[in-house]
N, C-alpha and C positions, 0 to 999 in steps of 0.2 A: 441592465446591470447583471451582473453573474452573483452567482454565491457560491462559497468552495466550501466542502467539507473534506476533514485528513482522519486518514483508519490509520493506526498503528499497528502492525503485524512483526512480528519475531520470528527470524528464521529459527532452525533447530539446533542443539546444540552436539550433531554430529558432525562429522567431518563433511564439506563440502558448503554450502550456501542454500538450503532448500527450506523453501518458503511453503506454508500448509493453506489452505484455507481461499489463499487469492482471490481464487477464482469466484467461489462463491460466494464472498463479497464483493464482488464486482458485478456477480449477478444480481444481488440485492440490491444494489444501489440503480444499475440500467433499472429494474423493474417499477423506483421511484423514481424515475424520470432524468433521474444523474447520467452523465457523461464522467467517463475513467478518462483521466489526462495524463497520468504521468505517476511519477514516486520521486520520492528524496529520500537518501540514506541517513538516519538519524542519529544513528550507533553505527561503527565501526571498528571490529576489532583491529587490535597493533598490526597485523598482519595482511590486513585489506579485505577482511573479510563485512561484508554487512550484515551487523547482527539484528536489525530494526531497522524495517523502513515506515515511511508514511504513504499510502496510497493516497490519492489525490481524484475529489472527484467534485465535479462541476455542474451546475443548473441554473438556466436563465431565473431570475426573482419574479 
């Protein structure tokens, strides 16, 4: 059986989509034994922009 845990992360609020931090939470999490799967966009500005996603990450129980 899996267990999933979700990081919420906010992009910045200049021009363009850039996301800060990612990375090192992704290395945090591989170091506890977590698998990075994927994201979902949770906030969306009018315009298409993603202003918050959920990182997504996985470990056998």
């Amino acid at each position: 059986m899996k267990r999933y845990e979700y990081v919420r992360i906010k992009g910045s609020k200049f021009a363009g989509a850039k996301f800060e931090d990612h990375r090192a939470i992704i290395d945090q999490y591989a170091s506890k034994g977590f698998s990075y799967i994927g994201y979902i966009p949770v906030v969306i500005a009018e315009y298409g922009k993603f202003k918050e996603i959920d990182l997504i990450f996985e470990i056998d129980k």
